[in-house]
C-alpha positions in Angstrom: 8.1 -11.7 -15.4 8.6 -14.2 -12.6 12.7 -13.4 -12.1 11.5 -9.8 -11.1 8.6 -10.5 -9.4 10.6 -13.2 -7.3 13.1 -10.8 -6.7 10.8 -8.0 -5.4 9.1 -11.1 -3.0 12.7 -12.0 -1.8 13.0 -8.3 -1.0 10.0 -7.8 1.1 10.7 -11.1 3.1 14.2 -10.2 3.9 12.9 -6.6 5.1 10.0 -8.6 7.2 12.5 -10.7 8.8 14.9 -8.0 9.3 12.2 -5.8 11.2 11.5 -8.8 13.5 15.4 -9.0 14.8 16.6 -5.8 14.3 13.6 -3.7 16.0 12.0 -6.0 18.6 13.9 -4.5 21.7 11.3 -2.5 23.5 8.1 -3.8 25.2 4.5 -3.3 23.1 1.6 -4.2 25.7 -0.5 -5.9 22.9 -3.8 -8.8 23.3 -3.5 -11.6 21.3 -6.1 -11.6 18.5 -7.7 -13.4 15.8 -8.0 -10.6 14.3 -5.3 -8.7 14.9 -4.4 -5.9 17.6 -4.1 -2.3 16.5 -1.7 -0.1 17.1 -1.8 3.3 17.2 0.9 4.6 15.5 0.3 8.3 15.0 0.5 8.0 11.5 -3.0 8.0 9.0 -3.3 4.1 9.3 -2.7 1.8 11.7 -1.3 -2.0 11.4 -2.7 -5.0 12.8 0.2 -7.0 14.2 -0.2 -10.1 16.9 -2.3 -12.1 14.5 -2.9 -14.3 11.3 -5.3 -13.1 9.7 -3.9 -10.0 7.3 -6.5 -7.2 8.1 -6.4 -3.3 7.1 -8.8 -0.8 8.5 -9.3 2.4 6.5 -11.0 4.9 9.3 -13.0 7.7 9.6 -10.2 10.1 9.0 -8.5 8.8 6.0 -11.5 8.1 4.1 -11.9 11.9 4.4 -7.8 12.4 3.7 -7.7 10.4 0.8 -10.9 12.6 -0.9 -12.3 9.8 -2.8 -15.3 9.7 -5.2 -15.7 5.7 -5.0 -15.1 3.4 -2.0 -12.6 1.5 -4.3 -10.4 4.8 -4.2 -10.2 4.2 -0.7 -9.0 0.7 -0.8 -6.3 0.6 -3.3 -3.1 1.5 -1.0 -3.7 -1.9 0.6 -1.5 -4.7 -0.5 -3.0 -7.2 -2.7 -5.8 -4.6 -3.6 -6.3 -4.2 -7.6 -8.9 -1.8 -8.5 -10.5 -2.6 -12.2 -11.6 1.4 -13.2 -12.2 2.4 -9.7 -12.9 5.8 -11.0 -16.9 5.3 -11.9 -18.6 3.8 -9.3 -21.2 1.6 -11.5 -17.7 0.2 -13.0 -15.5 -0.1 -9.7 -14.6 -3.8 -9.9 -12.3 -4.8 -6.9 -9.3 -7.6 -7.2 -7.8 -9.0 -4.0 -4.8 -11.1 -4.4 -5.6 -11.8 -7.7 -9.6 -12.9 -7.1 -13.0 -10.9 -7.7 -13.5 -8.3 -10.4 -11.3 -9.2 -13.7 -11.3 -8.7 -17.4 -14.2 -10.0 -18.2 -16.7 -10.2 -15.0 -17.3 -7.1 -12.3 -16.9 -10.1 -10.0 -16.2 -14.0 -9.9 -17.8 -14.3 -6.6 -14.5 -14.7 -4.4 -14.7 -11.3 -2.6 -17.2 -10.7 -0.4 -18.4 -7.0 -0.1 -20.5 -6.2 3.0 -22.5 -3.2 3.8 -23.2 -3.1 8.0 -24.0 -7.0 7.9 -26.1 -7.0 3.9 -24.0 -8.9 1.5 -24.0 -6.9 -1.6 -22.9 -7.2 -5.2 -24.0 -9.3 -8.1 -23.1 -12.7 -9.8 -20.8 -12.8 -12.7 -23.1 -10.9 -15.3 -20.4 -9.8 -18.4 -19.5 -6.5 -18.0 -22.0 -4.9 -16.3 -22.2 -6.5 -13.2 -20.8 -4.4 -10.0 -19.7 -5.6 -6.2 -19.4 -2.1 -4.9 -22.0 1.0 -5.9 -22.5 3.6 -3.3 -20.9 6.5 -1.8 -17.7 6.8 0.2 -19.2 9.8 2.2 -21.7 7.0 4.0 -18.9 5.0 6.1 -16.9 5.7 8.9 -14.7 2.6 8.3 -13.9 0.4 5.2 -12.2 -2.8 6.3 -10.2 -5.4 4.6 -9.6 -9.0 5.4 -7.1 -10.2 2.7 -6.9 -14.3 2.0 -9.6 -16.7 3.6 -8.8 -17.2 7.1 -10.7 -14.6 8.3 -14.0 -14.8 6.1 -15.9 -18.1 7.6 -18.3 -16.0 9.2 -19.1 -14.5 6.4 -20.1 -16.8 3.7 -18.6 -19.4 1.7 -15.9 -19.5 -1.3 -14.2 -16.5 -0.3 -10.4 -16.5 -2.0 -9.8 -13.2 -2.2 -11.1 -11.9 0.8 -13.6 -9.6 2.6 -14.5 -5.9 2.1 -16.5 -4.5 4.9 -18.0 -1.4 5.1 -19.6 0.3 8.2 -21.9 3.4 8.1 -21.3 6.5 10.0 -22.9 6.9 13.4 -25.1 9.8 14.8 -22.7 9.8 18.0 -19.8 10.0 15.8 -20.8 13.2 15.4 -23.0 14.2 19.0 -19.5 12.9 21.0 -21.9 10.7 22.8 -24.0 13.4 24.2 -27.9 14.4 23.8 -28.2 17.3 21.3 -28.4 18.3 17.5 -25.7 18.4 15.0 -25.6 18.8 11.3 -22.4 18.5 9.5 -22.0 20.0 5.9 -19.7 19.1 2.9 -18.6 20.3 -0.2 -15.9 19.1 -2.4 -14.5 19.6 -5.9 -11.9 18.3 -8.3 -11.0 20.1 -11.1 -10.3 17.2 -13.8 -13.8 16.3 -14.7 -15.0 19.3 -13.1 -16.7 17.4 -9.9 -18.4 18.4 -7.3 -20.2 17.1 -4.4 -22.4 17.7 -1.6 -23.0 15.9 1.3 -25.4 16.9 4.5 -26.0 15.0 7.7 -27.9 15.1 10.9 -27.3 13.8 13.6 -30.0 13.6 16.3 -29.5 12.0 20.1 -32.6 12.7 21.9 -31.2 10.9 24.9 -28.1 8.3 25.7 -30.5 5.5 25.4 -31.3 6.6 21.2 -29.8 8.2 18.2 -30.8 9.0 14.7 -28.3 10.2 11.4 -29.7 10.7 8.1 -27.3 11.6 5.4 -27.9 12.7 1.8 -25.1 12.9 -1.1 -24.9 14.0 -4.1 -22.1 13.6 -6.5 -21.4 14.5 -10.3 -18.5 14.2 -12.1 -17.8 15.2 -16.0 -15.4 13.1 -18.6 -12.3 12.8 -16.6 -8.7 13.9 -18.6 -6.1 11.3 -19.1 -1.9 12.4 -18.3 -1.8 13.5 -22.0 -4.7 15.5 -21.9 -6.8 13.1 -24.2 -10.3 12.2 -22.6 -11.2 9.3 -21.1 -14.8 7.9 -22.2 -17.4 6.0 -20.1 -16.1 8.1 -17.2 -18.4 11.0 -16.2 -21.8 9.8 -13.4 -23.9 11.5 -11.3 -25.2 9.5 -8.3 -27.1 11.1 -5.3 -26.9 8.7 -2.2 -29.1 8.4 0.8 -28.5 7.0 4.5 -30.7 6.5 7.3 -30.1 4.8 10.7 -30.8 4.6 14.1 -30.0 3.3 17.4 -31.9 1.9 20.6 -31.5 1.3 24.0 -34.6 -0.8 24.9 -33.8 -0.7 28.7 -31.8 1.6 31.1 -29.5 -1.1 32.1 -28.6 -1.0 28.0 -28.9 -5.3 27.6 -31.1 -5.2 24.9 -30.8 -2.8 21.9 -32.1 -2.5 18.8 -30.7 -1.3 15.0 -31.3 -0.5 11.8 -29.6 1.5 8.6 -30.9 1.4 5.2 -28.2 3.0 1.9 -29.4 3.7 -1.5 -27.5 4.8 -4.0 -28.6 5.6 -7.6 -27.3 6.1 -11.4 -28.2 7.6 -14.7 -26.0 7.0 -17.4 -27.1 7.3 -21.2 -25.7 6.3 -24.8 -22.8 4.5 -22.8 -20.8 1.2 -23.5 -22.8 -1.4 -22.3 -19.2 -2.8 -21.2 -19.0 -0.6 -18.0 -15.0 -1.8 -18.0 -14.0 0.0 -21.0 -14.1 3.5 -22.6 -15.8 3.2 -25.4 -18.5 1.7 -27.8 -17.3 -2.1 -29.0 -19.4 -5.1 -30.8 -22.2 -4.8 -27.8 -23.0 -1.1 -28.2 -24.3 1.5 -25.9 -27.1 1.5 -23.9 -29.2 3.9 -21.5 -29.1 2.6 -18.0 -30.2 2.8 -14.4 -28.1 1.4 -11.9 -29.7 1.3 -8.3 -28.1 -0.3 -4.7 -30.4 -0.9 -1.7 -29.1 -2.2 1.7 -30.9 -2.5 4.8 -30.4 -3.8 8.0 -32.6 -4.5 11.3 -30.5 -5.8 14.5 -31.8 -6.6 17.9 -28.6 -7.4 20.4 -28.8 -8.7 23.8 -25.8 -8.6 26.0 -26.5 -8.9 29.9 -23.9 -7.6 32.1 -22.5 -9.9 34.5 -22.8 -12.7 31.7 -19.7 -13.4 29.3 -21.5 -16.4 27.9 -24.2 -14.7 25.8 -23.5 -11.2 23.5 -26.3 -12.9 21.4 -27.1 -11.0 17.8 -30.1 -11.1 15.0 -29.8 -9.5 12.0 -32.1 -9.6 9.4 -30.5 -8.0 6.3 -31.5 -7.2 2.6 -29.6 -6.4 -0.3 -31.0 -5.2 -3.4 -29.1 -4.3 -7.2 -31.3 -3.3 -10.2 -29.4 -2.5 -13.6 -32.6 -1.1 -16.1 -31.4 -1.0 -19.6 -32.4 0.4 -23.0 -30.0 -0.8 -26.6 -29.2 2.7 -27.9 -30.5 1.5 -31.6 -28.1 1.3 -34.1 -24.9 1.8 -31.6 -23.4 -1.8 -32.5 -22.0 -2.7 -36.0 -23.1 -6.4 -35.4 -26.6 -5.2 -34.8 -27.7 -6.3 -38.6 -26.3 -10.1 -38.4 -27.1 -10.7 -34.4 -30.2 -9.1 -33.6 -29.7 -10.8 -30.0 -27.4 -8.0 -29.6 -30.4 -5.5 -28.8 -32.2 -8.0 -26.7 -28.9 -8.4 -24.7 -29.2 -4.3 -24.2 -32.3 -3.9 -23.3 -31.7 -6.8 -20.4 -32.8 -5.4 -16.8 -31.1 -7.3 -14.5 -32.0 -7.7 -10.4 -30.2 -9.5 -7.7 -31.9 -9.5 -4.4 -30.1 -11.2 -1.4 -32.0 -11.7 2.1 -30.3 -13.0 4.8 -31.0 -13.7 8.7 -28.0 -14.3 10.9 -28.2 -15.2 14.4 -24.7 -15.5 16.5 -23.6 -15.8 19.6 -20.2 -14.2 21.4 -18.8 -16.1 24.4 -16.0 -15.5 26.6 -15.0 -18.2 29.0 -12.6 -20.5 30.3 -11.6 -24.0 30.5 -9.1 -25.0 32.4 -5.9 -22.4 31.6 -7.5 -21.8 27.7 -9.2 -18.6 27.5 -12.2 -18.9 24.9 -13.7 -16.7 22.8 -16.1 -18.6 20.9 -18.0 -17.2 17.7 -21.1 -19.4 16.4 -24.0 -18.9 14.3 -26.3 -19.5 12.0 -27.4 -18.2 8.5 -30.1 -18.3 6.2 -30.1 -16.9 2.8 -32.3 -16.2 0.4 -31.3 -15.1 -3.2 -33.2 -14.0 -6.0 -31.9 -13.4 -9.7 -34.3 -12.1 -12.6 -34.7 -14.0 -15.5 -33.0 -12.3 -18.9 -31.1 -12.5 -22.2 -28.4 -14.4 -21.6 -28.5 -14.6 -17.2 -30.4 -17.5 -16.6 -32.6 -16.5 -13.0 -33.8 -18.3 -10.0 -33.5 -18.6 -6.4 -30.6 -19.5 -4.3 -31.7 -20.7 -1.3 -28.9 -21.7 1.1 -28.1 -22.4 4.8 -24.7 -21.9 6.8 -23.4 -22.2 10.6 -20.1 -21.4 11.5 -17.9 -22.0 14.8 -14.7 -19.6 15.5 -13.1 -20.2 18.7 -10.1 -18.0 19.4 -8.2 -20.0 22.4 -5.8 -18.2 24.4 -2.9 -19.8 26.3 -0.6 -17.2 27.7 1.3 -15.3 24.8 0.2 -18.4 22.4 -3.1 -18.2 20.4 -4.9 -20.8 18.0 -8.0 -20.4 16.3 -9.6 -23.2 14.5 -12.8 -22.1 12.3 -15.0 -24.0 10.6 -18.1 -23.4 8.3 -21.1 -25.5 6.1 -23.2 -24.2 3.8 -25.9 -26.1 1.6 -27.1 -24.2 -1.4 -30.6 -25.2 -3.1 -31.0 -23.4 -6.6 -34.2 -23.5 -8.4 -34.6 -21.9 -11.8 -37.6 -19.6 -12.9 -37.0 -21.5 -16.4 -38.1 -24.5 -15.4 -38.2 -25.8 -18.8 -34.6 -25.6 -19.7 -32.9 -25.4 -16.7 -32.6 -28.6 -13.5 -32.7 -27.8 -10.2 -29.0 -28.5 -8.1 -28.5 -29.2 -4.7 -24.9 -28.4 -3.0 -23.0 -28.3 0.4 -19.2 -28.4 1.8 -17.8 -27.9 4.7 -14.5 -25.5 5.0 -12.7 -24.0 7.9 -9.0 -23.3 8.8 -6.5 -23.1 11.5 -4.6 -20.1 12.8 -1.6 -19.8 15.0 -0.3 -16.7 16.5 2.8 -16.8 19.0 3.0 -12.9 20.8 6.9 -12.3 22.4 6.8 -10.1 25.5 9.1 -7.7 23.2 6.3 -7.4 20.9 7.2 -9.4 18.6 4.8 -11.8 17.0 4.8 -15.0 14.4 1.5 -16.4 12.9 0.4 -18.5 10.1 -2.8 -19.9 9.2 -4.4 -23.0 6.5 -7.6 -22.6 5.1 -9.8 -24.4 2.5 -13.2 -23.3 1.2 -15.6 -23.9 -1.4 -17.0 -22.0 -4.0 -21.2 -23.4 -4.6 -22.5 -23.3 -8.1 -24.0 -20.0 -8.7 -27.4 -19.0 -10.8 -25.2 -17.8 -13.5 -23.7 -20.7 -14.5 -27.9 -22.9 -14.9 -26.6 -23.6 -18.6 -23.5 -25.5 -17.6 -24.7 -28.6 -15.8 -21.1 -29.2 -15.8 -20.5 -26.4 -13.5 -23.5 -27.0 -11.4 -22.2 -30.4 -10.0 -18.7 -28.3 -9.8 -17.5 -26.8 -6.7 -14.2 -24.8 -7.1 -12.5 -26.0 -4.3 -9.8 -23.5 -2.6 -6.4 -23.8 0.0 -4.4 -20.9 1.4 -1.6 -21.0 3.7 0.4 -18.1 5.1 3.1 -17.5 7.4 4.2 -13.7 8.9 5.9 -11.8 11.4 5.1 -8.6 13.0 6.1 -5.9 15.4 5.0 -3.3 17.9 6.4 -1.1 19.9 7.2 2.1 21.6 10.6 4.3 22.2 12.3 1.9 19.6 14.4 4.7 18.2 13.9 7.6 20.5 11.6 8.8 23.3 7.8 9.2 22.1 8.3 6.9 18.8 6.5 4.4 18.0 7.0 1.6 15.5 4.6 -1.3 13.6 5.2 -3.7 10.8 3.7 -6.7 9.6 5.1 -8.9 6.4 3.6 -12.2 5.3 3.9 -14.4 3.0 1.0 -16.6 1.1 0.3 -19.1 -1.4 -3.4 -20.2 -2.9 -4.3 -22.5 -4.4 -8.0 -23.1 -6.3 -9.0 -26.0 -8.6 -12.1 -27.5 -10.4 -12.3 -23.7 -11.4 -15.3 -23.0 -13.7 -15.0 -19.2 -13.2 -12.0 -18.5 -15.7 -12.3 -20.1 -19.2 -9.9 -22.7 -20.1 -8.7 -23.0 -16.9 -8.6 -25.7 -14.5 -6.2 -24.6 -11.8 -5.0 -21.5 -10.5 -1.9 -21.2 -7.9 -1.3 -17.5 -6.7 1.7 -16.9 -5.0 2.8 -13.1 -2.7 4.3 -11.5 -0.1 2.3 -8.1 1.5 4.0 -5.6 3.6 2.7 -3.2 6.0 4.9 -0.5 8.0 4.6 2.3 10.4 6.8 4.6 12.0 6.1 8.2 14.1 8.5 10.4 16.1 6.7 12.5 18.9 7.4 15.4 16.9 4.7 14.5 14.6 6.5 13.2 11.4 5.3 10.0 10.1 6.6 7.3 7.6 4.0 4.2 6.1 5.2 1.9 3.5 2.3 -0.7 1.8 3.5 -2.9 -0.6 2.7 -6.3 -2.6 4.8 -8.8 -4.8 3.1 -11.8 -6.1 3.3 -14.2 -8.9 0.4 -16.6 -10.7 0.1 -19.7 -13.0 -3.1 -20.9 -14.5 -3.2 -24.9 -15.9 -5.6 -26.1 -18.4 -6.8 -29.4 -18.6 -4.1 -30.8 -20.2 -1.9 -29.5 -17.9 0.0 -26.8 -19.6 1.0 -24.2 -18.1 0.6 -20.4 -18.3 1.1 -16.8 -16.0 -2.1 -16.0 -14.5 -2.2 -12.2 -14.9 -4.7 -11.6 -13.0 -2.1 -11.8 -9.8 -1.3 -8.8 -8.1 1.0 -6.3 -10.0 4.3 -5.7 -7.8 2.8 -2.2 -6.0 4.6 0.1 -3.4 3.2 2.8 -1.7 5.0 5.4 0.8 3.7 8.0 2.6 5.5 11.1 4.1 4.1 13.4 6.2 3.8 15.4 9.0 1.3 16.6 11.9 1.7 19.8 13.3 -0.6 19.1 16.4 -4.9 18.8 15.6 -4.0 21.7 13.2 -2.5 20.5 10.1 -1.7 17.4 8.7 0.8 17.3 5.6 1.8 14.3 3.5 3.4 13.1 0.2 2.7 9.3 -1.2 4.5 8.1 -4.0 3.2 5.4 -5.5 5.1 2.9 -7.7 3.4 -0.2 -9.8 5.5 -2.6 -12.2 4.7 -6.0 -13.9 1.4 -5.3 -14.9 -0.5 -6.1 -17.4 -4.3 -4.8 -19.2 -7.0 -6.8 -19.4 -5.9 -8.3 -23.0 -3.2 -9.4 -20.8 -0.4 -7.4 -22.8 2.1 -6.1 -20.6 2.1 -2.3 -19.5 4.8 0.2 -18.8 5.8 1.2 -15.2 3.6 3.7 -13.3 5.2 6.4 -11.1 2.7 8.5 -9.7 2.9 11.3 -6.5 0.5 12.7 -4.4 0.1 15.2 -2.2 -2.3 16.1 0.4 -3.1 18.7 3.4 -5.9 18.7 6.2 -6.3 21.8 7.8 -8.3 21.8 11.1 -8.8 25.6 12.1 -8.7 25.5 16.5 -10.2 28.9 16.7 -12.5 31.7 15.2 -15.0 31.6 13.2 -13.5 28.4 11.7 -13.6 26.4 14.5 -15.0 23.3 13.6 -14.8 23.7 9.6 -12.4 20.9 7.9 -10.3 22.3 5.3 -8.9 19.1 2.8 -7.2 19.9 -0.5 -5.1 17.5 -2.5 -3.4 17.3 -5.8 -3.5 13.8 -7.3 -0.9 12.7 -10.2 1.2 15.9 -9.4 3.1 15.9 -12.6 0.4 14.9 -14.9 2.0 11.1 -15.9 0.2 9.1 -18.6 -0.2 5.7 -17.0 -2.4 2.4 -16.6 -3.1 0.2 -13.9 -3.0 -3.6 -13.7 -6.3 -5.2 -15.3 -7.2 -1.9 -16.8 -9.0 -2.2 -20.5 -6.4 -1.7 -22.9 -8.3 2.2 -23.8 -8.8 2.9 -20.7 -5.7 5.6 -18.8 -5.9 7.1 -15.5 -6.8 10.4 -14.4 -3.9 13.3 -15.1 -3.5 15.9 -12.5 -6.5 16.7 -10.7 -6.6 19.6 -7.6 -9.1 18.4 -5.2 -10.7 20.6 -2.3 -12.9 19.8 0.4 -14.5 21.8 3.9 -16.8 20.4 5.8 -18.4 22.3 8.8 -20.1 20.5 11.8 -22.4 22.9 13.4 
């Protein structure tokens, strides 16, 4: 296992370096960013370059493309992105670089999922737990923020990294301009027989106010394995509401005012109380509700003239029920442990409230350009009290700095963060109260060439708090896992590299992370995950288009005596191309092959190889009675392979071939 995976990682470095000397002749006109600078590379995605921080942004467009029934779908072509069933959306558990959902929790708490500002997801309930319910047909943009450097303004402990969604818009749709429209959609896929529906209106009264509302409904039958054999615990309905709106409070535009509130809701009955796997085991099969809230309210003052204040408040709220009924009888262990049932029926809640105030300011001092991020965060979380998850309040408080200082073509970026965490139990009685704080923060360096060619690397350390779900372990409540990440990179953009009209990006680095005093992984006292991730894009002027994602890494877990063992819950070695071609606004066409070795299930045995194509097609009709309609069809696992992916319970395969079609008509 580690020969090959060191030898894919060799390969992707030489390939990074070789992109930097080889391809940095023209001139890209790029900004230096902490975050990165897009370019637009006429392909579906485009790469961040210019920066340390490894971002991917899945727009608009692509979440359409890629015709996805959970938001997990959408993310899985990103490097270091392992999706644990990503086909169910109660069950989509989401692994970056090796942290987050695994084989035994939907989460460990080291990826942070964010729905327009509302942290989301629960604690590390077995089995049931979930970081990401809801519906991709609610976002305009998914984005990804791989490692830790980037996550200080978003809470503490954060290994993995940060998904972060972002609802649609009402002027997404209105262009900007007063009036009424209503956008309709209607897909299906013909393994599982699914369908959906999805209608939204967008309303702009005026360019000082808009209004969307958007409701989804989904459904989705037992999905068909490569050999035709079905795959349990995989069929869901889940209708999905949005509702947000926008204000201008004066003409000048300084002050505005926001808010969006998601829901999106579950029935599932007689299934495996293990959402993971695909069928009934020791714990049974229960009947159970699974419902997401997120809200948001934002007031935003930014006075023009002034670079020193782009001051935000937003007062957020986040709330995950799971209602469940034991199906009597559904567990052979039921007659010795009758504690099984009482486990089944548990109805669990997480509620997370949370007030951030920040500040954007742009200025200068002396020949540094600053662009200083700082804030403030209060958070409030509740856990209900059941069966075996102990609940209580979280109480915690944060601030966080970022100041991204520009000299020139040279950028640094030191960030840091606090956060004290006050956790009281509702069982009083058997469980103490525990008090905990930490500082954390990092330092990024970016250097941009005038050829547009750019080096970065970044060091970060953070620190996982003690968490409601671990009141029985005082051990683990006086235990911070403590975190370090560094990475170094390359990247590239630029323009008429090949040929007139072309246009080239890539983006390669390499990272290593470490996390000790671990209390999330049993029997483990020290992790150390080591990877490269690339990111490539090329397009001609003719419209053809080439993107190449791709991941190696390696892992080693220690125990307390120090021995020694792989940590499979690193990133399988992953590599996914895309083909295609544009033929103007009229019709996209591409092919994506997709290639995953050294993996291995969530027994940790090792799985075969997994060779899988895709094909897709976006048809935008320019005239006629069509104009306006979106025609999407794609044909997933085009030649019906039998495969597994990384992390996967040992039962559970993925989907054989399934022909998807979607139009969608704005009117």
């Amino acid at each position: 296992m580690i020969h090959s995976t060191l030898r894919g990682t060799t390969a992707l470095v030489l390939l990074a370096a070789f992109s930097g000397t080889a391809f940095a002749q023209d001139t890209a006109t790029t900004d230096a960013g902490y975050l990165g600078t897009l370019t637009l590379t006429g392909s579906k995605r485009d790469i961040a370059t210019g920066s340390a921080a490894a971002r991917t942004v899945i727009d608009e467009e692509e979440i359409k493309d890629r015709q996805g029934s959970t938001v997990a779908q959408l993310i899985d072509s990103v490097p270091g992105v392992t999706l644990v069933n990503g086909v169910t959306p109660t069950g989509s558990g989401i692994n970056i670089r090796g942290f987050g959902a695994n084989s035994t929790y939907g989460t460990d708490q080291k990826v942070a999922i964010m729905i327009d500002d509302a942290t989301t997801g629960s604690e590390e309930l077995y089995r049931v737990g979930t970081q990401l319910f809801t519906d991709p047909y609610l976002y305009r943009s998914v984005e990804v923020l791989r490692g830790t450097i980037g996550s200080f303004e978003y809470g503490s402990g954060i290994v993995g990294g940060v998904v972060k969604l972002e609802t649609i818009d009402a002027s997404d749709m209105t262009g900007g301009e007063p009036g009424l429209k209503v956008r309709q959609t209607f897909d299906y896929g013909s393994n599982g027989n699914s369908w959906t529906s999805s209608t939204t209106f967008a309303y702009q009264p005026s360019d000082r106010a808009e209004f969307l509302l958007n409701y989804t409904y989904r459904d989705q039958d037992d999905l068909n394995d490569g050999s035709g054999e079905e795959i349990g615990n995989s069929a869901f309905s889940a209708p999905s509401y949005l509702a947000k709106g926008k204000f201008y409070l004066d003409e000048a535009k300084e002050h505005s005012l926001s808010f969006s509130y998601t829901q999106t809701s579950s029935e599932d009955n007689d299934v495996p109380y293990d959402q993971f796997g695909t069928a009934t085991d020791a714990f049974g099969n229960v009947d159970r509700t699974t419902t997401t809230k997120t809200a948001t309210v934002s007031y935003n003052y930014n006075p023009s003239g002034n670079d020193l204040v782009d001051a935000t408040a937003t007062l957020s709220y986040a709330d995950q029920e799971i209602d469940s009924s034991y199906v009597t009888g559904s567990s052979y262990l039921e007659a010795y442990y009758p504690s099984i049932a009482a486990l089944g029926d548990a109805d669990h809640r997480y509620q997370t409230t949370k007030l951030t105030l920040k500040n954007n300011a742009y200025f200068e001092t002396g020949i540094v350009q600053n662009e200083l991020r700082a804030g403030v965060e209060f958070i409030h979380k509740d856990r209900a009290d059941q069966t075996s998850a102990p609940g209580g309040v979280d109480d915690r408080i944060a601030v966080f700095a970022v100041n991204e200082m520009s000299i020139g073509n040279f950028t640094l970026t030191p960030a840091l963060r606090f956060e004290r965490s006050q956790i009281n139990p509702y069982d009083e009685s058997s469980y103490d109260e525990y008090d905990n704080s930490g500082w954390m923060g990092g330092l990024a360096l970016a250097y941009e060439f005038d050829s547009g060619f750019a080096v970065f690397g970044s060091w970060a350390h953070t620190k996982s708090l003690p968490i409601l779900d671990d009141l029985g372990s005082s051990d683990y409540m006086e235990q911070p896992e403590l975190s370090e990440t560094i990475e170094i990179g390359a990247s590239y953009a630029g323009t008429d590299v090949f040929g007139a009209g072309d246009n080239l990006a890539i983006r390669g680095n390499v990272y290593q992370t470490k996390l000790w005093d671990v209390t999330s992984y049993s029997g483990v006292d020290s992790v150390a995950v080591f990877g490269v991730e690339l990111e490539a894009s090329y397009a001609v002027s003719s419209g053809y288009y080439v993107e190449l994602n791709a991941t190696a890494a390696d892992g080693f877990a220690w125990d307390s005596d120090g021995v020694v063992e792989d940590f499979e819950r690193a990133p399988a070695n992953r590599y996914n191309m895309t083909v295609g071609k544009k033929f103007d606004d009229f019709l996209d066409v591409s092919w994506e092959y997709v290639v995953s070795t050294n993996q291995y299930d969530s027994s940790g045995d090792e799985l075969d190889d997994a060779r899988v194509h895709n094909v897709r097609a976006t048809i935008r009709p320019e005239s006629g009675v069509l104009e306006g309609t979106e025609i999407r069809l794609g044909l997933e696992n085009v030649f019906d392979v039998e495969y597994q992916t990384h992390l996967s319970s040992s039962s559970r395969y993925q989907p054989g071939q399934n022909l998807k079609l979607t139009v969608s008509t704005l009117f």
